[in-house]
VEXTI-832314 format. One record per residue (C-alpha): residue in three letters; x, y, z. Coordinates in steps of 0.1 Angstrom, whole numbers. Example, Ala and Ser with C-alpha at 12.3 -4.5 7.8 and 13.67 -1.06 7.14 Angstrom:
# VEXTI-832314
<site><code>ALA</code><x>123</x><y>-45</y><z>78</z></site>
<site><code>SER</code><x>137</x><y>-11</y><z>71</z></site>
# end
This chain:
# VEXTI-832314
<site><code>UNK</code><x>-339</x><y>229</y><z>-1265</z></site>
<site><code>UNK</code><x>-310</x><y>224</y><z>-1287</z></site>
<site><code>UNK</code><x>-273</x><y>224</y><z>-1277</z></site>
<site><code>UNK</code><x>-252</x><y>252</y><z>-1287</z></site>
<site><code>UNK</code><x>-229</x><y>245</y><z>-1314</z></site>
<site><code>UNK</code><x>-192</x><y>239</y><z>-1301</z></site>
<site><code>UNK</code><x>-174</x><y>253</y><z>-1327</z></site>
<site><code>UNK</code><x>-184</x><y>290</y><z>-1312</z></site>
<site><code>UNK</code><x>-171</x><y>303</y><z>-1279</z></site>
<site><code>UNK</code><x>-187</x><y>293</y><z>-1246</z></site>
<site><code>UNK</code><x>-198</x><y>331</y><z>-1240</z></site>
<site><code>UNK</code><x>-212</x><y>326</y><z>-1277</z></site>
<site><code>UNK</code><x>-230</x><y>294</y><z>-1263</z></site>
<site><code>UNK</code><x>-243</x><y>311</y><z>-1231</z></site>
<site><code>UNK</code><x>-258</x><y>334</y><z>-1255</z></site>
<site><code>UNK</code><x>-274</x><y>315</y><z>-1277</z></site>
<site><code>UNK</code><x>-291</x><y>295</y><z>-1254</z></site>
<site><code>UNK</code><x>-299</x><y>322</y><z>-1235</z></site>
<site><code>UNK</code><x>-320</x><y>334</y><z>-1263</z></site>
<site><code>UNK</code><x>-338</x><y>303</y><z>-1267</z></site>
<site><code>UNK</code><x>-347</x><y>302</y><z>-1228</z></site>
<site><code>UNK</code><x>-357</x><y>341</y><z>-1233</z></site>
<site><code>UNK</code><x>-379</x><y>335</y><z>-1264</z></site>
<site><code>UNK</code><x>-399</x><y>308</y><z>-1243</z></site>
<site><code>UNK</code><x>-404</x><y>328</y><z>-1214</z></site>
<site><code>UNK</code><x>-414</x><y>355</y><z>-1236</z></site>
<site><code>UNK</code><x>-441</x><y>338</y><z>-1255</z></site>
<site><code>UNK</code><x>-453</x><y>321</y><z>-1227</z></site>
<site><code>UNK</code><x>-448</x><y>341</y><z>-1196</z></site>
<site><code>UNK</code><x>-442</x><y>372</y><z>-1215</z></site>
<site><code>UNK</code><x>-409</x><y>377</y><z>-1193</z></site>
<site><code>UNK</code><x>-372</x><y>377</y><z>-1208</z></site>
<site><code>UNK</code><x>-337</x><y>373</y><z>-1196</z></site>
<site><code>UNK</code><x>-306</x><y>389</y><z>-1213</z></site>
<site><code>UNK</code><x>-273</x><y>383</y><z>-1213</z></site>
<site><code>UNK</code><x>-252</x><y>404</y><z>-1195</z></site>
<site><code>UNK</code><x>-217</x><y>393</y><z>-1183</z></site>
<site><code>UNK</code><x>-199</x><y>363</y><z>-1184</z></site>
<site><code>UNK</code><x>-168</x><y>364</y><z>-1157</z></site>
<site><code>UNK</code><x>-150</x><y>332</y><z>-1153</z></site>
<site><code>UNK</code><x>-177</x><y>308</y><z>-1144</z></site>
<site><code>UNK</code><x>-200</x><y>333</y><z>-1134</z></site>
<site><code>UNK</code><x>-231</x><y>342</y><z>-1158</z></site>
<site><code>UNK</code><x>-251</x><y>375</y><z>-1152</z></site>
<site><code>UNK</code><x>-280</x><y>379</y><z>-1164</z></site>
<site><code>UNK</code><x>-312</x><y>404</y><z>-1165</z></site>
<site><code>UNK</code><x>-351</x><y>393</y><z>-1162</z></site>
<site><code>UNK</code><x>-372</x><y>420</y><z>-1179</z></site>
<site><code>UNK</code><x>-410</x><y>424</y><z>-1190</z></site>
<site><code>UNK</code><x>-435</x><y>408</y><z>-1168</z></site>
<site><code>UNK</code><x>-405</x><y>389</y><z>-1148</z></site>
<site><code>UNK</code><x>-399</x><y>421</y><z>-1128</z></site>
<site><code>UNK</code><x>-432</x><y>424</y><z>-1113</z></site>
<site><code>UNK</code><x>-438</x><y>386</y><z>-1110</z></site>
<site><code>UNK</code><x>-436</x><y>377</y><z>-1074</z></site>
<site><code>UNK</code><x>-420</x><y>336</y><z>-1091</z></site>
<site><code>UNK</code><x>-392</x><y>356</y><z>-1103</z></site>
<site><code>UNK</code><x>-365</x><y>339</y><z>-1082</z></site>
<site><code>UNK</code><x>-380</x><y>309</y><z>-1091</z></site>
<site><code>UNK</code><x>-378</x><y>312</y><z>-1132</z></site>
<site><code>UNK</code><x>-341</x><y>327</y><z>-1120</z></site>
<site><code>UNK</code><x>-329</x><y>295</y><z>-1106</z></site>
<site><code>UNK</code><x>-354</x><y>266</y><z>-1114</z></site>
<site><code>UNK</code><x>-361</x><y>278</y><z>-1154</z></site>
<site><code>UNK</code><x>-332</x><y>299</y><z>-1163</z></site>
<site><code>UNK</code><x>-301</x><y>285</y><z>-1142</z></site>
<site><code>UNK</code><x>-318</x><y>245</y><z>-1147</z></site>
<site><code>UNK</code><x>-313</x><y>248</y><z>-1182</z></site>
<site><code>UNK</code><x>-282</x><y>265</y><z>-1180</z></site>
<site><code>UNK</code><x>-263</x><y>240</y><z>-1157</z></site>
<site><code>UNK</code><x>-279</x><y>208</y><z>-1181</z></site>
<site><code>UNK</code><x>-254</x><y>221</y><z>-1208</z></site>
<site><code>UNK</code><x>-226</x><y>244</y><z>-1187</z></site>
<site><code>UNK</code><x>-226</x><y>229</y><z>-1152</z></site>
<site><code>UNK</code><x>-198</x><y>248</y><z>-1142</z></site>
<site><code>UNK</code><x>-216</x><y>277</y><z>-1143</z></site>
<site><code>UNK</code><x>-235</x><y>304</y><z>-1116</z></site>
<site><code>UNK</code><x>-260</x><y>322</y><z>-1130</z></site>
<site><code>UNK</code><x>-268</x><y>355</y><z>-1108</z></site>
<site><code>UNK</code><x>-292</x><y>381</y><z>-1117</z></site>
<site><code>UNK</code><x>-280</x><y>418</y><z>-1123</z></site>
<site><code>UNK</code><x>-288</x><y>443</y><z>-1098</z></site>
# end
């Protein structure tokens, strides 16, 4: 994975690499995570396709999706939408 480009926002980060974490899961695991809110230091975000039946899904949450996360914005929580 690439680091996001520091001349955008850190939500426009988040987002961006997001979307690189989602399009691996998706062609691998066919799963995806969205972006959903970005409070303060708090990320939400949303696992979809085959993430919501997987039984792993806590693990992709915080191993996968939050790993890669806090290697770039270690500041930050990542939760998953309700």
């Amino acid at each position: 994975m690439t680091m996001p480009l520091s001349n955008h926002s850190h939500e426009e980060q988040l987002k961006a690499l997001l979307e690189q974490i989602s399009a691996y899961i998706e062609q691998f695991h066919g799963g995806s995570v969205e972006f959903v809110s970005l409070e303060g230091n708090k990320l939400t975000v949303h696992l979809g396709g085959a993430c919501l039946e997987c039984p792993l899904l806590p693990t992709t949450l915080k191993g996968w999706v939050a790993g890669t996360v806090h290697q770039f914005f270690p500041d930050i929580e990542v939760v998953a939408a309700e």
